[in-house]
N, C-alpha and C positions, 0 to 999 in steps of 0.2 A: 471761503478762500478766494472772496475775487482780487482784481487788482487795485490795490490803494493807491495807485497813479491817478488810475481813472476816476476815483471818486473825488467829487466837490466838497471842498473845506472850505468854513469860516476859518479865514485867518492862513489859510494853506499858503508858502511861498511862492513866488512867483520870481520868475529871471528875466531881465530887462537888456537892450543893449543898444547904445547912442550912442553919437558925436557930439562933441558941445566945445566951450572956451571955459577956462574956469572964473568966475567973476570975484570968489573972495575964497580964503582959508583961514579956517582958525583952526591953528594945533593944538591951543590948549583944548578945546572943545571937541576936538578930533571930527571938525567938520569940513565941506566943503561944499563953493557951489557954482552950482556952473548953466551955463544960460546954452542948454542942447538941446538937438532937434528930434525928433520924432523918433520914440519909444518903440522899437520892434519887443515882441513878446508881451509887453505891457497895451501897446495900442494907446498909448499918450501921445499928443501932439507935442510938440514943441513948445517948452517953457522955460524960464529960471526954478531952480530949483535948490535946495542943500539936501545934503548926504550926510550918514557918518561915513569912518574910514580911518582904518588902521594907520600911524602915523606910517610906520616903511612902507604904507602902498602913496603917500603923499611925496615922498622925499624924491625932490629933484622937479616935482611940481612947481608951477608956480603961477600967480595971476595973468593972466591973459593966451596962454598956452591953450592950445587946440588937443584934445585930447579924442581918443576912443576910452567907453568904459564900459564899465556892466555893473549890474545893480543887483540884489535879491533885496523884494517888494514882498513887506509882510501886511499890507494891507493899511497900517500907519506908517510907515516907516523906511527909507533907500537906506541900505547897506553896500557902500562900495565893493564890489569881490576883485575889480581887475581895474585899471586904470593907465595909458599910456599917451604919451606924447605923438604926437604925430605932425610933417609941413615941418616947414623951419622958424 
């Protein structure tokens, strides 16, 4: 009965959290992508990259918008969880 926190999984999710601009959207693909800087929790530098993401967490987004966001990282895969505008 230890703690399943603490143990190491293949594939175990991981939570990410940057700043970035967003550089494209496709909603039919429910993708997005955004060229953000350095990856806390993840320990990723600064890259472009795409997401998926729920279309109501896109809407009101749009290309070149500076955003804050959060990720869960399955090891292949960003899953948007949170996503905001931010600056004018």
């Amino acid at each position: 009965s230890g703690n399943m926190v603490e143990m190491p999984m293949a594939g175990a999710m991981k939570h990410g959290m940057a700043a970035g601009t967003v550089t494209a959207i496709d909603t039919a693909k429910g993708t997005v992508t955004l060229d953000h800087g350095a990856m806390s929790g993840l320990g990723w530098p600064a890259m472009t990259m795409g997401f998926t993401a729920k279309p109501e967490l896109l809407a009101g987004i749009k290309v070149g918008d500076k955003v804050d966001f959060e990720i869960d990282w399955d090891g292949k895969a960003g899953t948007i969880t949170k996503i905001a505008r931010f600056g004018s």
